[in-house]
N, C-alpha and C positions, 0 to 999 in steps of 0.2 A: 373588323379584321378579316383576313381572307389567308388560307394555305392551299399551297399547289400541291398536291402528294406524288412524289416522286416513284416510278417504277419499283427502282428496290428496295425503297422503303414499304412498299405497298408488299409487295412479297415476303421481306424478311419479318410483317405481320401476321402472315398467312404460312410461313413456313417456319415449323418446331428445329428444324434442321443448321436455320440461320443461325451464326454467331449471335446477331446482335436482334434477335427472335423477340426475346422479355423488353429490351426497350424501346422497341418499334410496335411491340403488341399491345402493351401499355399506354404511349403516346397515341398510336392512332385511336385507342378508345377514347381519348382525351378529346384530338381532335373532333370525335364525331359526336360527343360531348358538349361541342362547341369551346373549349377553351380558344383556338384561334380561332373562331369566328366560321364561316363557311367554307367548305372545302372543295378543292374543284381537282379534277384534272384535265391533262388535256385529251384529243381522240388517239393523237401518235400514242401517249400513254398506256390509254387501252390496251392499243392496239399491239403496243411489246410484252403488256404482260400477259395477256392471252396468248399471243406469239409462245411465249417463254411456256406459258402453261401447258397448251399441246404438244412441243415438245417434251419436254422432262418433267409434268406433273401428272395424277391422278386428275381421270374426272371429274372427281369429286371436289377436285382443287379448282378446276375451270370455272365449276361452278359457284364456286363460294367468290371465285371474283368476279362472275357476271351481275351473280346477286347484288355484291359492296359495288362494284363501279358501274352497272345500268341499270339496275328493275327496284333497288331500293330506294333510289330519291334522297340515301343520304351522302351522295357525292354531285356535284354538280358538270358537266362536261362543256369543256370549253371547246368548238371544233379551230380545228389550226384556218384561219383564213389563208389567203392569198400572200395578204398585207406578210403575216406574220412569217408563212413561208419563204417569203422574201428576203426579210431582215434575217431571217435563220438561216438563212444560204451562205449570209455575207459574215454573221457571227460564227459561223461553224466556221469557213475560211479561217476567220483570223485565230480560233483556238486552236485548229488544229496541231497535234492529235491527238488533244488533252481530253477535247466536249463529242461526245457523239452526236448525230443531227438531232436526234431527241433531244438529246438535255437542251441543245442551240434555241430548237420549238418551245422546251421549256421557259428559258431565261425569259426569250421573245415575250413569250404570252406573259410572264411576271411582269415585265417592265410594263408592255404596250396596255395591261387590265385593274395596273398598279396592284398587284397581287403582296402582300406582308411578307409571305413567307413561302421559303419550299422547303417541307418534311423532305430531306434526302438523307442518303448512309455515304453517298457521294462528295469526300472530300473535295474535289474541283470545286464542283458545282456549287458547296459550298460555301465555298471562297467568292462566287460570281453574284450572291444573292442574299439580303438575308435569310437565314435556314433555323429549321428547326431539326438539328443534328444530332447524334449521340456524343457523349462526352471525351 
């Protein structure tokens, strides 16, 4: 088995603040637990929640997700190909302006890596994949 951990599910694990805080922080220890198997995300990934981080978070926050998504080894990163860019150009088109182009990269790389599952808090997205969502 294999999970895609989505942005704000990655956050709302990292941040006390979130509504749904206790069962994102929960699940993703499960995740990294291995209950679904290997966990990946992608580089767009990264790349919003660092975004997200220096704007409206503490340092200290940056850092706790440099740690989790590149220097600890227990997330796997998938970089967005060409391929995949492509297919996310033409699926974001057809969702729009439900899928942001992340989540588009998202689906892309689940479908094209045969990924199980995406941790999301993102009802769409959702809907678009199997997920491992809050209740």
């Amino acid at each position: 088995m294999t999970v895609l951990l989505d942005t704000g599910f990655i956050l709302a694990a990292l941040l006390r603040r979130e509504r749904r805080h206790s069962w994102a922080r929960s699940t993703l220890a499960e995740i990294l637990a291995g209950r679904y198997g290997a966990p990946y995300v992608t580089d767009y990934i990264v790349d919003e929640a660092l975004n997200y981080a220096a704007a409206r978070l503490k340092p200290g926050d940056a850092e706790k997700l440099i740690k989790l998504l590149i220097e600890s080894g227990a997330v796997h990163i998938i970089h967005v190909s060409l391929d995949v860019f492509t297919r996310s150009v033409e699926l974001y088109r057809k969702h729009l302006p439900r899928l942001s182009f992340t989540d588009a990269t998202t689906l892309t790389t689940a479908k094209l890596y045969r990924i199980d599952y995406i941790a999301t808090l993102d009802k769409y997205l959702a809907q678009q994949h199997p997920s491992i969502a809050p209740p």
